[in-house]
Residue frames as a rotation matrix with the C-alpha (Angstrom) as fourth column:
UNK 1
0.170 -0.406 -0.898 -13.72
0.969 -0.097 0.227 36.17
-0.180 -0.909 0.377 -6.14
UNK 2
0.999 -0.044 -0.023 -13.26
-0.047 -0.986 -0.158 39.81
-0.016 0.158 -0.987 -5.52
UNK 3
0.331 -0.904 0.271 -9.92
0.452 -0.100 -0.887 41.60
0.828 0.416 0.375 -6.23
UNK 4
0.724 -0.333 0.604 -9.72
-0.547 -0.811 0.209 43.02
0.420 -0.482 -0.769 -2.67
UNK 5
-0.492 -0.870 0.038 -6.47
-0.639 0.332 -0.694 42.17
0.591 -0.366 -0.719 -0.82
UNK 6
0.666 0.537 -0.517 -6.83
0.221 0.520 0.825 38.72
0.712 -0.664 0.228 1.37
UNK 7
0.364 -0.306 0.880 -5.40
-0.819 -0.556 0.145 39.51
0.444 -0.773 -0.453 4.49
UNK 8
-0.907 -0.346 0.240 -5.14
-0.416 0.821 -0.390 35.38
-0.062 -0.454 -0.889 5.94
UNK 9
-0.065 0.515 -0.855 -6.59
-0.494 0.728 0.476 32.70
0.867 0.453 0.207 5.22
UNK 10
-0.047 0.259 0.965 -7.97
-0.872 0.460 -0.166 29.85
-0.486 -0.849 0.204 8.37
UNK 11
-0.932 0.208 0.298 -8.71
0.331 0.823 0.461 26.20
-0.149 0.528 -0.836 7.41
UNK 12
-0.144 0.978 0.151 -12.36
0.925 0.187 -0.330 27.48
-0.351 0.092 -0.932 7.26
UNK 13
0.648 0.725 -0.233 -12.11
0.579 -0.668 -0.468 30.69
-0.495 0.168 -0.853 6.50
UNK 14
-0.301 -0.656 0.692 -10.93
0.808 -0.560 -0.180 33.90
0.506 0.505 0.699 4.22
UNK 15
0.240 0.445 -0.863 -10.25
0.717 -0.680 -0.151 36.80
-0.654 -0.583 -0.483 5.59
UNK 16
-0.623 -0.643 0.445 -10.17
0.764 -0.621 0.173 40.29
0.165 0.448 0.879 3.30
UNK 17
-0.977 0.108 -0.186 -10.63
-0.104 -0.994 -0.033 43.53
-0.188 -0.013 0.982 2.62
UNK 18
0.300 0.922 0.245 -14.30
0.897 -0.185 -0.402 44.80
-0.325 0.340 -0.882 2.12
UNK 19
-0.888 -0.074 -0.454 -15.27
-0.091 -0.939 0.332 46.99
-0.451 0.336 0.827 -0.28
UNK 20
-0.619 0.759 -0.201 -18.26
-0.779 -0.627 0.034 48.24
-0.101 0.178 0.979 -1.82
UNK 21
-0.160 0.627 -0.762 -20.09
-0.540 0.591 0.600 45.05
0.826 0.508 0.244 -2.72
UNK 22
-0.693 0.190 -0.695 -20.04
0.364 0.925 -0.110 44.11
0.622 -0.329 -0.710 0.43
UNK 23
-0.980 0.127 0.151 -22.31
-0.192 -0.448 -0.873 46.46
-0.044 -0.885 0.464 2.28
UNK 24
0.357 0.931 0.076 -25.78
-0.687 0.206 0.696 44.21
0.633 -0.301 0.714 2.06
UNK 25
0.448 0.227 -0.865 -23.98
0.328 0.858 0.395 41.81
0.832 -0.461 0.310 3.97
UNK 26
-0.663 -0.747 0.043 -22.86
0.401 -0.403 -0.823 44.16
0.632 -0.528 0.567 6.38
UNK 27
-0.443 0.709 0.549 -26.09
-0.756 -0.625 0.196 45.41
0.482 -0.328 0.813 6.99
UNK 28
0.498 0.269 -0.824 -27.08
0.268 0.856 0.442 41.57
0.824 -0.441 0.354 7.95
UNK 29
-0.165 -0.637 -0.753 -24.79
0.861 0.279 -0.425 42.25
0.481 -0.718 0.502 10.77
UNK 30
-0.919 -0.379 0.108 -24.76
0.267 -0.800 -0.537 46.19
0.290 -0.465 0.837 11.75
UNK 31
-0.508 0.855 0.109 -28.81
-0.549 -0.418 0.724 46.34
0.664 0.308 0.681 11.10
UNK 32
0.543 0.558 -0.628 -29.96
0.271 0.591 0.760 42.98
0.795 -0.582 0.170 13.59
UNK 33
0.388 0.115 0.915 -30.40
-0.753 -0.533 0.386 44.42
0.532 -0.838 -0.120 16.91
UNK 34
0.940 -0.341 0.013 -29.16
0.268 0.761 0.590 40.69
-0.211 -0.551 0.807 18.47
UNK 35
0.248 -0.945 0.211 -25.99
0.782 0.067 -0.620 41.24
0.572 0.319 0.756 16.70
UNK 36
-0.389 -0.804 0.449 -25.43
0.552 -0.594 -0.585 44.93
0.737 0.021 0.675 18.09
UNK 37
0.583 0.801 -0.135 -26.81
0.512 -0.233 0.827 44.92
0.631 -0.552 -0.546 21.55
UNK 38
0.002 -0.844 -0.536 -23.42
1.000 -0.003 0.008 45.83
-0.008 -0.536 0.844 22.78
UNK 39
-0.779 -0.622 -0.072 -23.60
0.622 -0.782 0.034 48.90
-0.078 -0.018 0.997 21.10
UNK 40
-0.667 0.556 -0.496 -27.02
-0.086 -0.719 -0.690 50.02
-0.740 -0.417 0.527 21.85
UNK 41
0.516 0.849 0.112 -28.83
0.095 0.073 -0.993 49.51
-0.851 0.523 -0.043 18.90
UNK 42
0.488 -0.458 0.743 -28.47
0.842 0.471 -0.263 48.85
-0.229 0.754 0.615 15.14
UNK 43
-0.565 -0.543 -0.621 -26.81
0.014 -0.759 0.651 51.19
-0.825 0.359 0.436 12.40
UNK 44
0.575 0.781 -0.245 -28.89
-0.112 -0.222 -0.969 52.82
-0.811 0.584 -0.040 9.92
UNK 45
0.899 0.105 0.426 -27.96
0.418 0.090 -0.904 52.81
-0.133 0.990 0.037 6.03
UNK 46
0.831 -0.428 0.356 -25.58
-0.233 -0.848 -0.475 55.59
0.505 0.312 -0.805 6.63
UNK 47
0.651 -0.405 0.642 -24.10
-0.732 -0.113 0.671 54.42
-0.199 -0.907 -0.370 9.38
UNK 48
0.616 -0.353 0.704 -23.33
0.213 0.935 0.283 51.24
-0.758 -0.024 0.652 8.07
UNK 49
0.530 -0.798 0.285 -21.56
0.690 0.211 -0.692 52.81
0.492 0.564 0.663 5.09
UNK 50
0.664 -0.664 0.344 -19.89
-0.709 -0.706 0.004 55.22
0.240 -0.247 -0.939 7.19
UNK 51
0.743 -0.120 0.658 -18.45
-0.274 0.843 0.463 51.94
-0.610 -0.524 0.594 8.81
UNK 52
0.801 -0.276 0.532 -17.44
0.562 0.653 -0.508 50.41
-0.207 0.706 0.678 5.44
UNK 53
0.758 -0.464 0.458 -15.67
-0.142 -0.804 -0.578 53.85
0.636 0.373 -0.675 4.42
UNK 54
0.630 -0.643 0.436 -13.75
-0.770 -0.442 0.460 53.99
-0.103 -0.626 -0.773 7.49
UNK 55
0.559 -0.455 0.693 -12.50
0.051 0.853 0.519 50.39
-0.827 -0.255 0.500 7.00
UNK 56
0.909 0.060 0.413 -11.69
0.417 -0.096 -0.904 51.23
-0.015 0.994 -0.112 3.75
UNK 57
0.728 -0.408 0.552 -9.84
-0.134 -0.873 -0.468 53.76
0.673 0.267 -0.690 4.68
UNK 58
0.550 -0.538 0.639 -7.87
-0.614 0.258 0.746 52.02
-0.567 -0.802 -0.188 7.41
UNK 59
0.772 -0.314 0.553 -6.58
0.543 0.778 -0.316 49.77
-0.332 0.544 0.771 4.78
UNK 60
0.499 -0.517 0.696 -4.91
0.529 -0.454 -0.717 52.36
0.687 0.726 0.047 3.09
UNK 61
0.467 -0.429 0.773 -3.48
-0.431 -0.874 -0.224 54.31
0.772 -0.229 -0.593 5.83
UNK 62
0.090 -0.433 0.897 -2.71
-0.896 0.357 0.262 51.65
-0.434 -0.827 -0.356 8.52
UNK 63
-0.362 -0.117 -0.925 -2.78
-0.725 0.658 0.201 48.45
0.585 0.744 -0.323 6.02
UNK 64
-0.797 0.448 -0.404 -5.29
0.443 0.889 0.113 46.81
0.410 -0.089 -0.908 7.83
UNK 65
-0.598 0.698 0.394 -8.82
-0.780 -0.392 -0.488 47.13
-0.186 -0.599 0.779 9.60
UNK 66
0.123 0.718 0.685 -12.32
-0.524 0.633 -0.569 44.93
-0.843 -0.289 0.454 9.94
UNK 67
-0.794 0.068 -0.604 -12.00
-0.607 -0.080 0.790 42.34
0.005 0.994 0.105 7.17
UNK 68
0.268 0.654 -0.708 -14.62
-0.832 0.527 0.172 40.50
0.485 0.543 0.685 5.33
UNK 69
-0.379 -0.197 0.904 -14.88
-0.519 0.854 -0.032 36.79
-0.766 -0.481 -0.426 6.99
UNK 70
-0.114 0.373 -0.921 -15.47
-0.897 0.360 0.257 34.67
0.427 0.855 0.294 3.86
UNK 71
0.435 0.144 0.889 -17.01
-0.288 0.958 -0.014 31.01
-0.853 -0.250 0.458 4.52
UNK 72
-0.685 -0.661 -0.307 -14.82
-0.523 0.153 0.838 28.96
-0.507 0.735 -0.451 2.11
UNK 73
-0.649 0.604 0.463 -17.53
0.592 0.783 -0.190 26.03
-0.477 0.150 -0.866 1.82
UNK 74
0.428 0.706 0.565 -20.01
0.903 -0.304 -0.304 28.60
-0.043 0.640 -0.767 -0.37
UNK 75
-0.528 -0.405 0.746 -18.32
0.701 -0.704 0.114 32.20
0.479 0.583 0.656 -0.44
UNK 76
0.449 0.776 0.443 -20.49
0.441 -0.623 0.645 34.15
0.777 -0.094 -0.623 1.92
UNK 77
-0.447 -0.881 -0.153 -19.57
0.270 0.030 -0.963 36.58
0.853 -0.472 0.224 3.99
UNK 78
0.143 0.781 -0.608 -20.32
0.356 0.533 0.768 35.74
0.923 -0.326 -0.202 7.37
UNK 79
0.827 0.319 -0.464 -18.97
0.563 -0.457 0.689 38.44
0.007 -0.830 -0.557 9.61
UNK 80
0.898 -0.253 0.359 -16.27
-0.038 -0.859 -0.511 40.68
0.437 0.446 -0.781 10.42
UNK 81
0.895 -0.419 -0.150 -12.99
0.385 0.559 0.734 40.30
-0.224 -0.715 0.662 11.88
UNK 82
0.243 -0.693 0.679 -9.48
0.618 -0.429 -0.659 42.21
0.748 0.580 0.324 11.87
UNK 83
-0.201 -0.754 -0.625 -7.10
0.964 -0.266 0.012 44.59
-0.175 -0.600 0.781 13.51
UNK 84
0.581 0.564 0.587 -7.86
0.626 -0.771 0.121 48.15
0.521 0.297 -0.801 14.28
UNK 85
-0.743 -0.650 -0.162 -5.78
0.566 -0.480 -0.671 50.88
0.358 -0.590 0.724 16.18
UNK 86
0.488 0.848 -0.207 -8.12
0.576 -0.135 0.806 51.78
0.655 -0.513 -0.555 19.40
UNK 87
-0.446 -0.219 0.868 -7.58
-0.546 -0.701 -0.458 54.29
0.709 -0.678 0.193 22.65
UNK 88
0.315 0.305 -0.899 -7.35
0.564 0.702 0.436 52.87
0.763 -0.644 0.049 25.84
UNK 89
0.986 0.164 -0.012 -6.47
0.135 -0.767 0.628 54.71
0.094 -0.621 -0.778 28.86
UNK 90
0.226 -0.970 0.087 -2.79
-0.402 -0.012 0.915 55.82
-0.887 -0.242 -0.393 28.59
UNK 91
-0.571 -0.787 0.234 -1.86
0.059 0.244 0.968 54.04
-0.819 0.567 -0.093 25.29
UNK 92
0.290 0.430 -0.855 -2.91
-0.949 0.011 -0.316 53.37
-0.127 0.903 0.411 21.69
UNK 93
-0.008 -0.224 0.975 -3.61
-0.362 0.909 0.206 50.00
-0.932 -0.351 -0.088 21.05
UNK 94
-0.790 0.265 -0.553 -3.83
-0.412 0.440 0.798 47.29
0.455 0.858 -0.238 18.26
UNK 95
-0.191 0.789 0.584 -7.09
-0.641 0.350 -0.683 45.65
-0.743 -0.505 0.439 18.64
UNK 96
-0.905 0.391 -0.170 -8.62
0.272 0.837 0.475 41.81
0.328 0.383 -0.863 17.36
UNK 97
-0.274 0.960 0.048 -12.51
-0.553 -0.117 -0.825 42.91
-0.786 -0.253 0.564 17.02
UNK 98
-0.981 0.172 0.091 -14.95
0.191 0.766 0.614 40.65
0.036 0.620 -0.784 15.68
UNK 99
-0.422 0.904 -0.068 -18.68
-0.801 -0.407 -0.439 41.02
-0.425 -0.131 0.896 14.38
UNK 100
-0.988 0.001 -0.154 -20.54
-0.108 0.708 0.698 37.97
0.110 0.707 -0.699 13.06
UNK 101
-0.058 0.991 0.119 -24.27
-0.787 -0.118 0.605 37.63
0.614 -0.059 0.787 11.71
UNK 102
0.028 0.486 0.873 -25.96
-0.968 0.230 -0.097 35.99
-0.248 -0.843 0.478 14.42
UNK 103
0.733 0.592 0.336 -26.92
-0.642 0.765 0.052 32.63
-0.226 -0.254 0.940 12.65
UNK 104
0.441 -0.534 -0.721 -23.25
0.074 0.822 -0.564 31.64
0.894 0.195 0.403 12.40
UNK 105
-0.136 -0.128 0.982 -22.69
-0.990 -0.021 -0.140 32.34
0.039 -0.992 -0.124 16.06
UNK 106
0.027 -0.424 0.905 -21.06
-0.611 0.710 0.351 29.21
-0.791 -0.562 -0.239 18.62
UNK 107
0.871 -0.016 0.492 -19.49
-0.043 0.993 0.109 27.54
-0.490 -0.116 0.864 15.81
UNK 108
0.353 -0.936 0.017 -16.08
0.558 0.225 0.799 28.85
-0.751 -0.272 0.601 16.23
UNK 109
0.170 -0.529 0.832 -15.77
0.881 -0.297 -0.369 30.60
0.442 0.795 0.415 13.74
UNK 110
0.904 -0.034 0.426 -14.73
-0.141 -0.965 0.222 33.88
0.403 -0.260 -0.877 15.82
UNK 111
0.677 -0.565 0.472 -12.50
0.163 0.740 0.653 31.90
-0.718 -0.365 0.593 17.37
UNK 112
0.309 -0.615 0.725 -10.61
0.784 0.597 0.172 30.85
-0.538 0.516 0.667 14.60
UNK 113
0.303 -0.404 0.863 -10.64
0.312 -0.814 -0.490 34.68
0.901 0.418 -0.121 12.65
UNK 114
0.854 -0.313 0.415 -9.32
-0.474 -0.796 0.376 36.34
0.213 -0.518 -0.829 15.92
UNK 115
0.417 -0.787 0.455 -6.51
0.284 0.589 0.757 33.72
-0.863 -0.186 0.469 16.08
UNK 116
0.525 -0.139 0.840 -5.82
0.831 0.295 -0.471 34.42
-0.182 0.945 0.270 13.00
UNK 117
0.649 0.119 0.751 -5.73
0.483 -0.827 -0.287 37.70
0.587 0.550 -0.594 13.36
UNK 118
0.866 -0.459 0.197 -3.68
-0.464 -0.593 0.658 38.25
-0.185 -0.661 -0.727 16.51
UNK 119
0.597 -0.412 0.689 -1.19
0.654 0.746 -0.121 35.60
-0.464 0.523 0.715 14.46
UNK 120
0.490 -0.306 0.816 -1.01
0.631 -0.521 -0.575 38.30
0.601 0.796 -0.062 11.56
UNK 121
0.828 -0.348 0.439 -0.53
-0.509 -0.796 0.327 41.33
0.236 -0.494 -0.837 14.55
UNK 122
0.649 -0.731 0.211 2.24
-0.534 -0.240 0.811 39.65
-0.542 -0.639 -0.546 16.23
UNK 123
0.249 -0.713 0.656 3.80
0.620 0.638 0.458 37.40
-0.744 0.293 0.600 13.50
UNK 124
0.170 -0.156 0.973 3.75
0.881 -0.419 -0.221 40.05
0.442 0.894 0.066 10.07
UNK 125
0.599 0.100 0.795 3.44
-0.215 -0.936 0.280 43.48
0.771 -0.338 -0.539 12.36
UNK 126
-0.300 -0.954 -0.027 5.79
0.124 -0.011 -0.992 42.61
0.946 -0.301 0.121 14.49
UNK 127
0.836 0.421 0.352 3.49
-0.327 -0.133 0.936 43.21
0.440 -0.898 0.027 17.90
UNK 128
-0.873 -0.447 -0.197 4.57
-0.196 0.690 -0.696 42.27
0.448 -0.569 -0.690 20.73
UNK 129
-0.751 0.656 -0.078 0.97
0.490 0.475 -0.731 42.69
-0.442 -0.587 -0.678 21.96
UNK 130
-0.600 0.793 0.108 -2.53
-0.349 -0.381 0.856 42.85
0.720 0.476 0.505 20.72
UNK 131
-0.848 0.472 0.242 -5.84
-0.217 0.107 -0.970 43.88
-0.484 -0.875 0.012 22.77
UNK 132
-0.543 0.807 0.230 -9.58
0.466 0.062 0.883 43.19
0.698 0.587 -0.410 22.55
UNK 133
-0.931 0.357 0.073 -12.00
-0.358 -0.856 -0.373 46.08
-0.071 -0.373 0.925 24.05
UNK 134
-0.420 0.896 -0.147 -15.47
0.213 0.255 0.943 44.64
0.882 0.364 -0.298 24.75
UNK 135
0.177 0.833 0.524 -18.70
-0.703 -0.265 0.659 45.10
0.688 -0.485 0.539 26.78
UNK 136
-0.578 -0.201 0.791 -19.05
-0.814 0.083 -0.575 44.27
0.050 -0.976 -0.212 30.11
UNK 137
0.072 0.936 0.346 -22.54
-0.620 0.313 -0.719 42.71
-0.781 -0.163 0.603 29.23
UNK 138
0.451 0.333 -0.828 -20.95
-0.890 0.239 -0.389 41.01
0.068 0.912 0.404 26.30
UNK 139
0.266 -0.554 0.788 -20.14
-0.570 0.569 0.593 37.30
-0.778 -0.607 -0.164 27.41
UNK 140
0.946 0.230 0.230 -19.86
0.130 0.382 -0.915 35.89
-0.298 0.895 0.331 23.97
UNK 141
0.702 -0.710 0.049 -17.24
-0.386 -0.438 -0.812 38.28
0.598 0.551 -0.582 22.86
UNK 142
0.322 -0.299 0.898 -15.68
-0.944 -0.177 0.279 37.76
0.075 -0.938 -0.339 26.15
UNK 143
0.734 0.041 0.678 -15.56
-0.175 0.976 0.130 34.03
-0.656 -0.214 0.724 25.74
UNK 144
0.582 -0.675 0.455 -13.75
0.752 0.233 -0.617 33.94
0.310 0.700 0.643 22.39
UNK 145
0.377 -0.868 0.322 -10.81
-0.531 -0.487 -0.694 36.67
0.759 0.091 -0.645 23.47
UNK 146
0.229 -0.439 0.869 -10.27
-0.792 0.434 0.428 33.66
-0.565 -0.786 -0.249 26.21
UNK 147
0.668 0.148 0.729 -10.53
0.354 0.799 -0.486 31.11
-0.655 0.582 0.482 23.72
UNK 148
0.949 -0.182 0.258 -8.23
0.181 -0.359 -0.916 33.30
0.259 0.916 -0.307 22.09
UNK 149
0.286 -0.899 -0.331 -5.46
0.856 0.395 -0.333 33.13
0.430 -0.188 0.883 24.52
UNK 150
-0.448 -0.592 0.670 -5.98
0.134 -0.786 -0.604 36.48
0.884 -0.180 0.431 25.84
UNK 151
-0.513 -0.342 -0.788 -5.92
0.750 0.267 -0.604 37.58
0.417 -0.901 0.120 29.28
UNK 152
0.652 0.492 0.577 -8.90
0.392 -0.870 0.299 40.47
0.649 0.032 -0.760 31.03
UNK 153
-0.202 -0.781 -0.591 -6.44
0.978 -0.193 -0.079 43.54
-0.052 -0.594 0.803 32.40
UNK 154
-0.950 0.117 -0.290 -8.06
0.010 -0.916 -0.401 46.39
-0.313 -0.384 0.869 32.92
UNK 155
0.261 0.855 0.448 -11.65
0.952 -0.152 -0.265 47.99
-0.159 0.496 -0.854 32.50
UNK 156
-0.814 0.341 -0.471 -12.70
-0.256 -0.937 -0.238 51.84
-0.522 -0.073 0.850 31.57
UNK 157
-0.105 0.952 0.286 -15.77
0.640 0.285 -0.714 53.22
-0.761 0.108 -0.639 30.31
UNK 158
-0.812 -0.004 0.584 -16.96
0.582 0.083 0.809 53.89
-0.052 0.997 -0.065 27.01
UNK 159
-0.232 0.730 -0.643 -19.01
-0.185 -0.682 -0.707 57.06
-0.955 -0.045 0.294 26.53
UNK 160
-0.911 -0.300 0.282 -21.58
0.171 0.348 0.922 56.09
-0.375 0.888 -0.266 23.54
UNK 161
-0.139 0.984 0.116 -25.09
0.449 -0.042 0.892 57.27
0.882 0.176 -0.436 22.05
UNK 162
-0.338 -0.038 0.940 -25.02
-0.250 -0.960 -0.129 59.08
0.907 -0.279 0.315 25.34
UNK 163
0.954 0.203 -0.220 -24.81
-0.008 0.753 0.658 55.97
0.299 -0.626 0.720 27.81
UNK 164
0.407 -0.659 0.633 -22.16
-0.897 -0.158 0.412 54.84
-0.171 -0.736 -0.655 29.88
UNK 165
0.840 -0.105 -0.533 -20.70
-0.105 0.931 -0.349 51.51
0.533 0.349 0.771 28.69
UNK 166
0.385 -0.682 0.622 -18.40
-0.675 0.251 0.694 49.75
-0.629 -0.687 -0.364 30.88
UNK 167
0.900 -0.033 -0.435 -15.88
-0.335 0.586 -0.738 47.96
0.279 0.810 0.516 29.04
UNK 168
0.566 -0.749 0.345 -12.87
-0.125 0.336 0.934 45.21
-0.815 -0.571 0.097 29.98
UNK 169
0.538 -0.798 -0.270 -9.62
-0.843 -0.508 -0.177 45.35
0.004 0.323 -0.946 28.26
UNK 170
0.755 -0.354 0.553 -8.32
0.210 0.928 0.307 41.55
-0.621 -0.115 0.775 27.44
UNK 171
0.366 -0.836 -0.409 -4.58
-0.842 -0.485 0.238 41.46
-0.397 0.257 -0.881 26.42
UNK 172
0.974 -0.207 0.096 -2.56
0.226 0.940 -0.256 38.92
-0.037 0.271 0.962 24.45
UNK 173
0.449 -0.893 0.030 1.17
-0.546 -0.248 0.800 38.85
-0.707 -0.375 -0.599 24.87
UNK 174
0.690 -0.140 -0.710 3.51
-0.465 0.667 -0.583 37.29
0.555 0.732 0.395 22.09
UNK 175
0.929 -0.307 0.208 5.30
0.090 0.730 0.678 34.03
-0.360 -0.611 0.705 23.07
């Protein structure tokens, strides 16, 4: 096991930090063009460790960002998943974003790390509320922040690569 901080644990999964050893299995994810039609196309080499860096660096300055999704049942890691601080119109938000390689896609396991994760935001961080910011065109994502108990309340649009991206705004509320 690595020495980076776990963030929370699932019955199926581990979530931590990433750090340097993980960034071939990041590329499984930022590099396959299914995985990142949302955002226009893949991420080169660079990109993808710019990515890693920045998470990196969210750790240390906001004690949290994307972690590592560890399968428990063999140790791989099988997508991304974690709290970020995002811009929405009017506010700064907390945000539950998730990335997972394609061939563990529809079997819950997003699900279960964004529960997890909007758990950590509103039970350790004290939220009261945590959002999720996805593509119009992305019904997947869109499915699990319902499956996640959160609610769509607003849209705006996302200026990216030098497109227009419409994007809805799904809220969770603590209970």
């Amino acid at each position: 096991m690595h020495n980076e901080r776990v963030f929370t644990e699932t019955e199926r999964l581990v979530l931590r930090e990433m750090g340097q050893q993980d960034f071939e299995s990041l590329c499984k994810i930022l590099q396959d063009k299914d995985v990142m039609y949302a955002y226009e196309g893949v991420f080169t080499n660079k990109e993808t460790q710019d990515w890693l860096d920045k998470q990196i660096m969210r750790y240390k300055e906001d004690g949290f960002g994307l972690n590592a999704v560890i399968l428990k049942e063999n140790g791989n890691m099988i997508g991304q998943c974690g709290l970020t601080r995002q811009d929405i119109p009017g506010k700064k938000v907390v945000e539950t974003g998730y990335l997972f390689q394609k061939k563990y896609w529809h079997k819950g396991y997003a699900t279960e790390a964004a529960k997890a994760c909007n758990k950590y935001a509103f039970n350790v961080l004290g939220l009261d509320e945590v959002y999720s910011i996805i593509r119009d065109n992305n019904i997947a994502s869109q499915n699990v922040a319902e499956r996640n108990g959160m609610v769509k309340c607003g849209t705006f649009v996302k200026h990216y690569k030098g497109i227009d991206m419409p994007h809805y705004i799904f809220v969770a509320r603590k209970e």
